[in-house]
C-alpha positions in Angstrom: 35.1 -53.7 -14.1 32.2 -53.2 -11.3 29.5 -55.7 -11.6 26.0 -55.2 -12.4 25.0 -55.3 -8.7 27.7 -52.8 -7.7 26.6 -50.3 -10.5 23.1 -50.5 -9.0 24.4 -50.1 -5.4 26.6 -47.2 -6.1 23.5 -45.1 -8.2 21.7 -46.2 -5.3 24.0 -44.6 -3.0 24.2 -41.2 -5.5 20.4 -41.1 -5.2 20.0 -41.8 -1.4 22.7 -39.2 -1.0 20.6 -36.8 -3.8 18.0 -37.3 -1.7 18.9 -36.2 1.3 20.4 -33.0 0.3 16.8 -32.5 -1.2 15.0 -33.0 2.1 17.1 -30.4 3.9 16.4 -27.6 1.2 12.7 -28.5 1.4 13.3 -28.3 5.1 15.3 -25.1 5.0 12.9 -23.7 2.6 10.3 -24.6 4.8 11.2 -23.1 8.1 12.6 -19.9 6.0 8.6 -19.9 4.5 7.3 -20.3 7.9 9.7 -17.6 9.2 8.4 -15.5 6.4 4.4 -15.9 7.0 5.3 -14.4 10.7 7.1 -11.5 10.0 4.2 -11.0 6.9 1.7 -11.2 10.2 3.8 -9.4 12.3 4.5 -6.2 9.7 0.5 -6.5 9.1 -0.9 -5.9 12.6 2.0 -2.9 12.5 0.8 -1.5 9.2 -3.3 -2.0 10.3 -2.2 -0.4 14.4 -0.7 2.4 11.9 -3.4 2.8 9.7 -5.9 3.1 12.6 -3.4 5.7 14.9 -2.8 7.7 11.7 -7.1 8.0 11.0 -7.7 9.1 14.7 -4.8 11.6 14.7 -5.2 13.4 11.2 -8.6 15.5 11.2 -10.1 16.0 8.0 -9.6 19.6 6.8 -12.0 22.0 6.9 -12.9 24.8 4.5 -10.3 27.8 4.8 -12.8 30.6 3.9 -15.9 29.7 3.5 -17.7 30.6 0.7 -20.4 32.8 2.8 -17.4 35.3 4.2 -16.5 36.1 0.5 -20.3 36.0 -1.1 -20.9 39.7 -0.1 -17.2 41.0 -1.5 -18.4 39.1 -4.9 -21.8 40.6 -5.3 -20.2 44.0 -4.8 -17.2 43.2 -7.3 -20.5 42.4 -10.1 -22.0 45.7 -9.1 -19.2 47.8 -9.3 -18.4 46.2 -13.3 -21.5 45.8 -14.0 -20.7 42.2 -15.3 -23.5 39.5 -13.5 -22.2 36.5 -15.8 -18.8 35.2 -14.2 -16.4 32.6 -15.7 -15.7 30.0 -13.4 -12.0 29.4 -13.6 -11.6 27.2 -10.5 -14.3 25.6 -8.7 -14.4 23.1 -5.4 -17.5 22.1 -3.5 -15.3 21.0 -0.5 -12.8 23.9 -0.2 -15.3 26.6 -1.2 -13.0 28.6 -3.0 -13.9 30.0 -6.4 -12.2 32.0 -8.8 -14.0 33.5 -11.2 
């Protein structure tokens, strides 16, 4: 049977040993954290170079018939049913088409 003080040295030896194991997953951890905030970085400044190529290529759209080309059609279209009261089924301020 071990004595007291050879009971204390081998838990001592288990925790020294538990102990390091624990320091080199902190460390592992550590480096693959660290290895993680750089590629984080590095896929940011892609994503924002991106962001900014992708505003100065794409132009906004503009208006494909404009809603002075089709005005004179319209007025016509009321004069000819003799209906001035439309019923807007689609309207866009930025597209300028209307259906009525």
């Amino acid at each position: 049977m071990p004595s007291k003080k050879e009971e204390i040295a081998s838990q001592l030896a288990d925790l020294t040993a538990r102990i390091v194991q624990i320091e080199s997953s902190i460390s592992l951890i550590s480096s693959r954290m660290i290895q993680n905030e750089l590629v984080q970085k590095d896929l940011q400044h892609q994503i924002t170079d991106v962001t900014t190529t992708m505003a100065n290529l794409v132009q906004p759209v503009k208006s494909p018939i404009p809603k002075q080309s089709y005005q004179p059609f319209l007025d016509d279209l009321k004069r000819f049913t003799e209906k001035e009261t439309c019923t807007v089924i689609y309207d866009s301020n930025k597209d300028g088409m209307t259906s009525r």
